[in-house]
C-alpha positions in Angstrom: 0.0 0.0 0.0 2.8 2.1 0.6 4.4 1.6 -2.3 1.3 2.8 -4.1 0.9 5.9 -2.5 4.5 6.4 -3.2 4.8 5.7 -6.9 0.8 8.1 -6.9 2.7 10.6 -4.9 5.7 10.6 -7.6 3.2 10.8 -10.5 1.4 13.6 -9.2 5.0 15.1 -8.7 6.0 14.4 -12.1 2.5 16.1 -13.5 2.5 18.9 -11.2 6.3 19.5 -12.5 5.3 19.3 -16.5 2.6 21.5 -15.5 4.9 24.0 -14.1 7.5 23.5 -16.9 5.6 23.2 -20.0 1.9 24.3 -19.7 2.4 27.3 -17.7 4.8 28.5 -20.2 2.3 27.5 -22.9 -0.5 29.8 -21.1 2.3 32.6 -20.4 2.8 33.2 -24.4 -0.5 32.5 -25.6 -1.1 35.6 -22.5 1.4 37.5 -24.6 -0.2 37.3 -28.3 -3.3 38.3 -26.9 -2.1 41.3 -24.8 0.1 42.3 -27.8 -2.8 42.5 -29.9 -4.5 44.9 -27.4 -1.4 47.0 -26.9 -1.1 47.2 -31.2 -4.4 48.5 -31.3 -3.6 51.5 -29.1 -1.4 52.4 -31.6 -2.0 51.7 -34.9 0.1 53.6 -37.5 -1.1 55.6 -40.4 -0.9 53.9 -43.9 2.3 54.5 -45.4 3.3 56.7 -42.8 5.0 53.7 -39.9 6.3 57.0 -37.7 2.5 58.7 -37.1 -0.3 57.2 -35.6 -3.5 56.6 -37.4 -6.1 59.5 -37.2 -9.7 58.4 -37.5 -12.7 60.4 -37.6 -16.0 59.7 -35.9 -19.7 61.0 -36.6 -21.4 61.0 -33.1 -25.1 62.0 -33.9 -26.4 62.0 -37.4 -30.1 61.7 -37.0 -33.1 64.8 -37.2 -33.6 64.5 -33.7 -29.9 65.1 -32.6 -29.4 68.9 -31.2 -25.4 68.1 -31.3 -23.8 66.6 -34.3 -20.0 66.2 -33.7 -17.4 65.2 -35.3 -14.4 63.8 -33.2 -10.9 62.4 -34.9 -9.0 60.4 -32.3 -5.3 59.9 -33.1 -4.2 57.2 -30.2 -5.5 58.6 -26.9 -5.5 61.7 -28.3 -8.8 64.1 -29.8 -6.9 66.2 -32.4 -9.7 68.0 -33.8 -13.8 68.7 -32.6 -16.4 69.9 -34.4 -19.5 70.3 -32.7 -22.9 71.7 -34.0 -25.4 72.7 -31.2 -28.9 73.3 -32.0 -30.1 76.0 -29.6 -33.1 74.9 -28.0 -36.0 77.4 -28.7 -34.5 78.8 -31.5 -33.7 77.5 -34.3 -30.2 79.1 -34.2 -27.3 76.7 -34.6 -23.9 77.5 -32.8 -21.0 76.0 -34.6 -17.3 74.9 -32.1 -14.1 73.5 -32.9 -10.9 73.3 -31.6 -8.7 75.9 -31.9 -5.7 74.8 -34.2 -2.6 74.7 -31.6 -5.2 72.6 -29.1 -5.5 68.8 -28.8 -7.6 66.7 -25.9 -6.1 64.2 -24.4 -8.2 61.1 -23.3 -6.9 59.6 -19.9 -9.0 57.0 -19.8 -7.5 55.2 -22.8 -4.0 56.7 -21.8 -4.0 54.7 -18.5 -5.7 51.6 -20.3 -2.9 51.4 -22.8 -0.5 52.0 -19.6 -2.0 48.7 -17.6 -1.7 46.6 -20.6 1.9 47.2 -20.9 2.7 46.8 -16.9 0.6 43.6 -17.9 3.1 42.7 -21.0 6.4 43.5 -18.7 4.8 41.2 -15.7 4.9 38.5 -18.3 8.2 39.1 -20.2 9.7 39.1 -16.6 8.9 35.4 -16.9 10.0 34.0 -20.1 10.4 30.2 -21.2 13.5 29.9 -19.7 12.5 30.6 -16.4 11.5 27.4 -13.8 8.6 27.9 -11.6 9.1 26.0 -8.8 5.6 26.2 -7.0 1.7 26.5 -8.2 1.6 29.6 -6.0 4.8 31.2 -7.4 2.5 31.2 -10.8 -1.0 32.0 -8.9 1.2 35.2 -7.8 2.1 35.7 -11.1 -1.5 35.4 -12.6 -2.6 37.6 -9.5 -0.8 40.6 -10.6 -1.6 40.4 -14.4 -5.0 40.0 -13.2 -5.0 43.0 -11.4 -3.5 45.2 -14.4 -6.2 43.8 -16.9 -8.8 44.5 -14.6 -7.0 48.4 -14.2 -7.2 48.4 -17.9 -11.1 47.3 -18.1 -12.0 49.8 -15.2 -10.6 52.6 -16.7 -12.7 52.1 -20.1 -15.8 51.0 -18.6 -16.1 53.8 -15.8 -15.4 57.2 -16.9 -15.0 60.2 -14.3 -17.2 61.8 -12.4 -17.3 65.6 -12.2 -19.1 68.0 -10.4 -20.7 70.8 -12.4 -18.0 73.5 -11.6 -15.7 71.0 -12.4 -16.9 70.8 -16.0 -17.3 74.3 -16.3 -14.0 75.1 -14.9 -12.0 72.4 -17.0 -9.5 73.2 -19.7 -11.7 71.6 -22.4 -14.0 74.9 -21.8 -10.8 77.0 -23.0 -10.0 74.9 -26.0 -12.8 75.9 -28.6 -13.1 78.9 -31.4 -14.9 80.6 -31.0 -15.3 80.3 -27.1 -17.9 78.5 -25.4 -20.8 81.0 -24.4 -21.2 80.4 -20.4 -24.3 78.7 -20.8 -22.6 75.5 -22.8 -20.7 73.1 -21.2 -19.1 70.2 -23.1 -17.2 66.8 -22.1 -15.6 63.7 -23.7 -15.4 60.1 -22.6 -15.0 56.8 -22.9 -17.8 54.3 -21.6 -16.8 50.5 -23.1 -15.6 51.0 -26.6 -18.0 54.5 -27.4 -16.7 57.8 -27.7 -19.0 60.0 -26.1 -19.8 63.6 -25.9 -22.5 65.6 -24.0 -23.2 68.9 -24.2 -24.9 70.7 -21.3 -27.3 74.0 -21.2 -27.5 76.1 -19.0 -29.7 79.1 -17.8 -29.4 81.2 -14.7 -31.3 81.3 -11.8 -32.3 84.4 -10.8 -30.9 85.7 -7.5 -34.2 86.3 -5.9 -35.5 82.8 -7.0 -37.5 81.0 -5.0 -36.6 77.9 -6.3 -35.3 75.4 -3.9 -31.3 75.5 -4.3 -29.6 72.3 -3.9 -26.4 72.0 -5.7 -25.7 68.6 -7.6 -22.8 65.9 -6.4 -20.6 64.6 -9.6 -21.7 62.6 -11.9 -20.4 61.1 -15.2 -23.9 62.4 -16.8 -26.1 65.5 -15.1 -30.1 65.5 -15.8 -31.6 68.5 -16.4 -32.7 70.5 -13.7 -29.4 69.8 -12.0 -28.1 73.1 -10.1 -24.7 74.6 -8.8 -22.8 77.7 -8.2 -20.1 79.5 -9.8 -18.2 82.9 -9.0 -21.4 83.5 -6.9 -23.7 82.7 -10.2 -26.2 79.8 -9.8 -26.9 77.9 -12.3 -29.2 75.1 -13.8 -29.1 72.5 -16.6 -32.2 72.9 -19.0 -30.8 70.5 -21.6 -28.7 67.8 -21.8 -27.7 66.2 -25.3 -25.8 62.9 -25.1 -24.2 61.3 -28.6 -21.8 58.6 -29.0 -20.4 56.6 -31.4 -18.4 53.0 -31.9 -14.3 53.1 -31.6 -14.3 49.5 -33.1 -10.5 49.1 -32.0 -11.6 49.7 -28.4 -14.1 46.8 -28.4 -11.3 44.7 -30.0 -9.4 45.5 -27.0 -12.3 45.1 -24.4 -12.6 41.1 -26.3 -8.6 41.2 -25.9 -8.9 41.7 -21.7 -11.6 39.2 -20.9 -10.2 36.4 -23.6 -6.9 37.0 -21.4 -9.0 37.3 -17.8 -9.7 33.4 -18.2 -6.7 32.5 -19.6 -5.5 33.4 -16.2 -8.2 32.5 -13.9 -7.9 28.6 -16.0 -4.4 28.5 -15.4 -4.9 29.5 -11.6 -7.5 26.4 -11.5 -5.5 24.0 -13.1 -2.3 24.7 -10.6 -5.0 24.7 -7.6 -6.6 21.1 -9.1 -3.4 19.6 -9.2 -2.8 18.6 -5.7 -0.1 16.7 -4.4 -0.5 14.9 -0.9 
C-alpha cells in the first residue's frame, strides 16, 4: 500500500512538474499574443506613414432628432480636432465649435488603459520560457498581478469620471474651442466601453431672488436636467442635456482582448489549484 501511495505521490509530482515547466509556459505566451494585440491597437500607424499614428474620424449624432452633431478624430489617446454643431433649444439658431488649431484633448482614460496593458506585458516578459517555476503559487502570484493590471485596464474604459458641475465648467476643455464657449454651454468627452462619447450641457441662470429650492448637484459622469450649482457666486441650472456617441471599433477589439486574457489566467490559476499533491 505504501508503495502505491508512493509511486501516486511521484506521479502527481511528475504532472505537477510538466505542468509547471511546459503548460504554464504555454498559457504565459498564448497571454502574450493576446495582450500584444490589445497594446497594437492603441497604436495603430497611419498607412504609409509607420512614424504617425492613425487619425480616425468619428460622426457621433447624425439623425433629425440630434441637437449636437460632432465630429471627433481620435489619433491614439488623443482628440486632435472637434467639431461640434449645437442646435439652440427654442431657437432655431445653430452654434457652430471646434478646436482651436494649436489645441488637442487628451483622453486619460484610454491613456492609462494602454498603460496597464503594458505593466501587464512587462509582468509576463519578466517570466519568459526559460524561467523554472518552482511552485503552483509562485505562478498564482504571477496570474494575480496580471489579473490586477487587466482589470485596471477594463475599469478605466468602462467607468469614466465623475465631475461636479464647476468641475466641468471650470475644465480646460471649456478654453479649448473657437470661437469660445458661451457660459451657458458646457461640453465633455469620454470613454464608456468601446464609445466615444460627448455631451453637451445648457444652462440658464437662476435668478438671484428665485425662490426655487437650491440644492447644488454631487458629480456625476452624466447630469439631468434640472441639475443646479454655483459658480463665482452665479447659480446655475441645466435645462438641456444632449448625449451622442459613437463606436471606436478598435476599443471593443481591445475590451474582447482583456476578458479572452482574464480566463486564460483564472484557467491556469484552476489547473495549478486542481493539481494537488498529498
Amino acid at each position: 500500500a505504501d508503495m502505491k501511495i508512493f509511486l501516486v505521490r511521484t506521479l502527481l509530482e511528475e504532472e505537477f512538474n510538466w505542468l509547471l515547466k511546459e503548460e504554464v509556459h504555454a498559457v504565459l505566451k498564448q497571454l502574450q499574443d493576446v495582450l500584444k494585440e490589445a497594446s497594437r491597437r492603441f497604436s495603430m500607424p497611419s498607412p504609409g506613414l509607420e512614424s504617425q499614428l492613425k487619425q480616425e474620424n468619428f460622426i457621433l449624432g447624425s439623425s433629425t432628432m440630434d441637437q449636437v452633431k460632432g465630429v471627433l478624430t481620435l489619433q491614439g489617446e488623443v482628440l486632435t480636432q472637434a467639431d461640434i454643431n449645437l442646435k439652440v433649444a427654442k431657437s432655431s439658431q445653430v452654434l457652430h465649435f471646434q478646436f482651436r488649431e494649436d489645441k488637442q484633448w487628451k483622453l486619460q482614460q484610454i491613456q492609462d488603459a494602454r498603460n496597464h496593458v503594458n505593466q501587464a506585458l512587462l509582468l509576463l516578459s519578466s517570466r519568459d520560457s526559460s524561467y523554472h517555476f518552482k511552485t503552483g503559487a509562485e505562478v498564482n502570484k504571477l496570474m494575480d498581478a496580471v489579473m490586477l493590471q487587466l482589470t485596471r485596464a477594463r475599469n478605466r474604459l468602462t467607468t469614466p469620471a465623475s465631475l461636479t458641475l464647476p468641475e466641468l465648467a471650470t475644465s480646460g476643455l471649456m478654453k479649448m474651442f473657437s470661437p469660445p464657449m458661451p457660459g451657458d454651454v458646457m461640453v465633455n468627452f469620454y470613454i464608456n466601453l468601446s464609445k466615444l462619447c460627448l455631451t453637451v450641457y445648457q444652462l440658464h441662470v437662476l435668478p438671484p431672488n428665485t425662490t426655487k429650492n437650491f440644492k447644488p448637484a454631487g458629480s456625476s459622469v452624466l447630469h439631468n436636467p434640472g441639475a443646479m450649482f454655483e459658480l463665482n457666486n452665479n447659480r446655475f441650472e441645466v435645462s438641456h442635456v444632449h448625449k451622442v456617441e459613437c463606436v471606436v471599433p478598435w476599443l471593443n477589439d481591445t475590451l474582447v482582448f482583456f476578458t479572452i486574457s482574464l480566463q486564460l489566467c483564472q484557467q491556469l490559476k484552476d489547473k495549478v489549484s486542481n493539481t494537488v499533491i498529498f
